[in-house]
C-alpha atoms as an extended CHARMM CRD file, in Angstrom:
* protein
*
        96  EXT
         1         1  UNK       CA             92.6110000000      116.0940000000       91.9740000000  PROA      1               0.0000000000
         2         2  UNK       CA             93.0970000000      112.6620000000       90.2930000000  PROA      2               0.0000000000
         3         3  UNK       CA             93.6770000000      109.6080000000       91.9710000000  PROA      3               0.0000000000
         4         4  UNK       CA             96.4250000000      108.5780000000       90.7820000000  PROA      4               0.0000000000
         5         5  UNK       CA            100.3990000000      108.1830000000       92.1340000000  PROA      5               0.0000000000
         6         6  UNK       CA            102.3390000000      110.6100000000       90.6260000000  PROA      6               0.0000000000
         7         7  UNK       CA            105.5420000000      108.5810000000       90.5010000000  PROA      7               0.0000000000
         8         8  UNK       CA            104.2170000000      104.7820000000       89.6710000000  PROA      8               0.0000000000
         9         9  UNK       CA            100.8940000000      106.1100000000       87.7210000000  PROA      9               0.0000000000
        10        10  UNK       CA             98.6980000000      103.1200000000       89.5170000000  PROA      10              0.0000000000
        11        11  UNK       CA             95.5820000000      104.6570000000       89.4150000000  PROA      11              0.0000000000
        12        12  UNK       CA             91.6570000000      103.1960000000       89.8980000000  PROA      12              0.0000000000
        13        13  UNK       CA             90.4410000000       99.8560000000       88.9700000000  PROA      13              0.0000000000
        14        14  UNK       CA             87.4330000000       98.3100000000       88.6050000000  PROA      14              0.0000000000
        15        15  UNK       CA             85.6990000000       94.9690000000       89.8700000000  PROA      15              0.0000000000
        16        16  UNK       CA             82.4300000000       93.5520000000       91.4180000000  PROA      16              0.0000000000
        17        17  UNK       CA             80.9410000000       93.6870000000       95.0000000000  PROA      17              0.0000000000
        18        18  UNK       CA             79.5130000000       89.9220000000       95.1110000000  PROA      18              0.0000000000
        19        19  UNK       CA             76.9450000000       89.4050000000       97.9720000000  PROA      19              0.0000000000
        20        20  UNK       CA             76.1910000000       86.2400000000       99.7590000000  PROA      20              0.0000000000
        21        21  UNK       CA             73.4900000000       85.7740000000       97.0540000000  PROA      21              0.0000000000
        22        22  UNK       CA             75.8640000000       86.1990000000       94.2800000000  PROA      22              0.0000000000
        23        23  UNK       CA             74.7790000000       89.3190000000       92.7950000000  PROA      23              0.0000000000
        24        24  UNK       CA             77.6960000000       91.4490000000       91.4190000000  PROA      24              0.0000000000
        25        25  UNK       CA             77.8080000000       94.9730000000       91.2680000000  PROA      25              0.0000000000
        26        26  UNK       CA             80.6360000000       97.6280000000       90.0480000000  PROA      26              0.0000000000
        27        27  UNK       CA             82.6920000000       99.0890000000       91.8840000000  PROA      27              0.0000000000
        28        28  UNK       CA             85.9920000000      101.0430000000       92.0760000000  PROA      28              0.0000000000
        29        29  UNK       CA             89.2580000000      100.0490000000       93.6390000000  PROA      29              0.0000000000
        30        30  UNK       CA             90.8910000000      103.3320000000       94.9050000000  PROA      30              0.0000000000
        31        31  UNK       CA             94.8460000000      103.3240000000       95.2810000000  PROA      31              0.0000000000
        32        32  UNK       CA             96.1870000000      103.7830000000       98.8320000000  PROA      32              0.0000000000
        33        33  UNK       CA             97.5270000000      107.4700000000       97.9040000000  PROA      33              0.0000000000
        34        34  UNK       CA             99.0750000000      109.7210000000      100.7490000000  PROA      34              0.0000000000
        35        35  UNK       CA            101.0830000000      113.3190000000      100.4340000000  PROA      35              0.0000000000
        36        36  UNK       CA            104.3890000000      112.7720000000      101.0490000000  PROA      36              0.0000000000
        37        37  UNK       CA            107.3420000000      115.2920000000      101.0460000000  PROA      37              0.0000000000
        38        38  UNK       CA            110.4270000000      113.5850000000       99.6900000000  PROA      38              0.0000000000
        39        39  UNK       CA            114.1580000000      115.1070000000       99.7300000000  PROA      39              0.0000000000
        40        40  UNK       CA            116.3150000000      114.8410000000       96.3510000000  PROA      40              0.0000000000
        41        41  UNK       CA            119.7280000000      114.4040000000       97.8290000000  PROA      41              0.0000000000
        42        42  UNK       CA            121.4090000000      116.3960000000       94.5520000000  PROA      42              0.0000000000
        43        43  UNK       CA            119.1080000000      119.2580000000       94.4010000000  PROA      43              0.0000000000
        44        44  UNK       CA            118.9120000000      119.5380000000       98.4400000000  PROA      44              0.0000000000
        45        45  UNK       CA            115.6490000000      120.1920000000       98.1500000000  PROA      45              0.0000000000
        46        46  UNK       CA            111.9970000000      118.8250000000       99.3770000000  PROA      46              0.0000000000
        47        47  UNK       CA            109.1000000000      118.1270000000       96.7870000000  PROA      47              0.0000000000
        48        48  UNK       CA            105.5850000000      117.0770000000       98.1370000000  PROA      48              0.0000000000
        49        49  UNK       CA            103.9690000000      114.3890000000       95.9480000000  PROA      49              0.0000000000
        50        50  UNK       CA            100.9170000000      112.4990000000       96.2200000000  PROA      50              0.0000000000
        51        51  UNK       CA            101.8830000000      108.4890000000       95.9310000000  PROA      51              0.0000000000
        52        52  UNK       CA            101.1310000000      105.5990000000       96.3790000000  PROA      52              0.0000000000
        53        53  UNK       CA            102.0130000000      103.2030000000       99.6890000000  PROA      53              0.0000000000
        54        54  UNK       CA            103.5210000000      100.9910000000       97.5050000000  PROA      54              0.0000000000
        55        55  UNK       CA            105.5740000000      103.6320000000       95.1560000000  PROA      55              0.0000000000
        56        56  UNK       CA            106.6930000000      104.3560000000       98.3190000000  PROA      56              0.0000000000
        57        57  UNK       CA            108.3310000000      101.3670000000       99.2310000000  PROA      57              0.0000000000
        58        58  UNK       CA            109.6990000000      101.7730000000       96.1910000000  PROA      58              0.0000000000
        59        59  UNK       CA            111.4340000000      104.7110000000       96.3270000000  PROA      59              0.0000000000
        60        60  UNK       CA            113.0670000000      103.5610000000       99.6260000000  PROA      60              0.0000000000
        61        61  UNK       CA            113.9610000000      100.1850000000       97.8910000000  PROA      61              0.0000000000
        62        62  UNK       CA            115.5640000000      101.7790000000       94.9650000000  PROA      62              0.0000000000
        63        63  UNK       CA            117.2370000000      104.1940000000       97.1630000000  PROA      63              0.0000000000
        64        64  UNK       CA            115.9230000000      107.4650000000       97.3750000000  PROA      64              0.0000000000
        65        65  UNK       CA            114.1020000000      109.8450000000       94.9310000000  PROA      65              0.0000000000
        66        66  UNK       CA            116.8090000000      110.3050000000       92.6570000000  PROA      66              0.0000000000
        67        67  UNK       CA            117.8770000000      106.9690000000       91.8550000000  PROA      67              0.0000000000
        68        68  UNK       CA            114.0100000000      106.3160000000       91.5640000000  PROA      68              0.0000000000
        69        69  UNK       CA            113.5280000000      108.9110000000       89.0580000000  PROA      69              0.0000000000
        70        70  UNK       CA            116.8380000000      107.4790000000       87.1770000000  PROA      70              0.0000000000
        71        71  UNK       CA            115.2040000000      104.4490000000       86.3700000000  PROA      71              0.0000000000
        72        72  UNK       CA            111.9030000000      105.5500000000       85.7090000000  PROA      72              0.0000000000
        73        73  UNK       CA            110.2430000000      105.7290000000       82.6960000000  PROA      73              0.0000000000
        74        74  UNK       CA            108.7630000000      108.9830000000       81.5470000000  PROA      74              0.0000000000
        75        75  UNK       CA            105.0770000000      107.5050000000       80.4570000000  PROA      75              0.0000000000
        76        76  UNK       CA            103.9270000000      106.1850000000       84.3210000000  PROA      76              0.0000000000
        77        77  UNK       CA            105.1840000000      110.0830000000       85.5760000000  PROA      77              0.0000000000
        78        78  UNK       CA            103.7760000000      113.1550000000       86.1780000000  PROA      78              0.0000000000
        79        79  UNK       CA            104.3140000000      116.7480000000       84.9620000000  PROA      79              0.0000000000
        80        80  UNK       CA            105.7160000000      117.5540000000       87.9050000000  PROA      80              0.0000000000
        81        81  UNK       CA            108.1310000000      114.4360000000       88.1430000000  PROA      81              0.0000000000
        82        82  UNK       CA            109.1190000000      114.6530000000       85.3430000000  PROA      82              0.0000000000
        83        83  UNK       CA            110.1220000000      118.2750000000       85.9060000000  PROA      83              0.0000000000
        84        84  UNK       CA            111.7080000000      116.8400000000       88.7800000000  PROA      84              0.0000000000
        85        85  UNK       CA            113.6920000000      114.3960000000       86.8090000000  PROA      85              0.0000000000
        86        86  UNK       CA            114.6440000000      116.5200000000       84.1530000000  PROA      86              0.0000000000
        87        87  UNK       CA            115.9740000000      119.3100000000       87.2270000000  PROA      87              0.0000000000
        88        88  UNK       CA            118.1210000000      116.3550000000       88.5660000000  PROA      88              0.0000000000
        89        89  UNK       CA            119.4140000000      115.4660000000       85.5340000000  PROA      89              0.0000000000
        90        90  UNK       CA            120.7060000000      118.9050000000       84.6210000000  PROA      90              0.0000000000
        91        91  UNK       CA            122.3370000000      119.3270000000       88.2250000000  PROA      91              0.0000000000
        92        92  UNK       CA            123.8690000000      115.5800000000       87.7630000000  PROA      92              0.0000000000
        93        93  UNK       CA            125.6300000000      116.9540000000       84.7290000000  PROA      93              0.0000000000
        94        94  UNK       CA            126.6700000000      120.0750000000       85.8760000000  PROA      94              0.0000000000
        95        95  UNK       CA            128.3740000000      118.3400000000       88.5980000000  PROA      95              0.0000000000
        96        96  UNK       CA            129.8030000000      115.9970000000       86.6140000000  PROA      96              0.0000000000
């Protein structure tokens, strides 16, 4: 499984360890990634996706997953959010 957020793509980056003495060394900066199950209000359904803390905040800031996925663009997503997107799109039409 990849490391990185399925909704913000923020994935590893790289930088030094420095020591006291100043030697540097590589290293990896991991994204703060949890599983969390989030509810699309349209489709009245749950999806489990593994984010980020901070696409997490914001999802919530933004105002749930499906105003999220609105404004999103397609290159930082996933397969499977995308699929998501493109589902909520199709039931926002239908509706409409």
């Amino acid at each position: 499984m990849s490391r990185v957020c399925e909704l913000t793509g923020k994935g590893p980056m790289t930088g030094n360890n420095v020591s006291h003495a100043n030697n540097k060394t590589r290293r990896r900066f991991l994204p703060n990634l949890n599983e969390i199950t989030l509810i699309s209000d349209v489709l009245g359904q749950s999806f489990k996706l593994r984010i980020s803390a901070a696409g997490l905040r914001s999802v919530d800031h933004r105002g749930g997953l499906d105003a999220f996925l609105a404004k999103a663009k397609d290159d930082d997503l996933s397969s499977k959010a995308l699929k998501i997107k493109k589902e909520i799109a199709k039931a926002q039409a239908a509706a409409a």
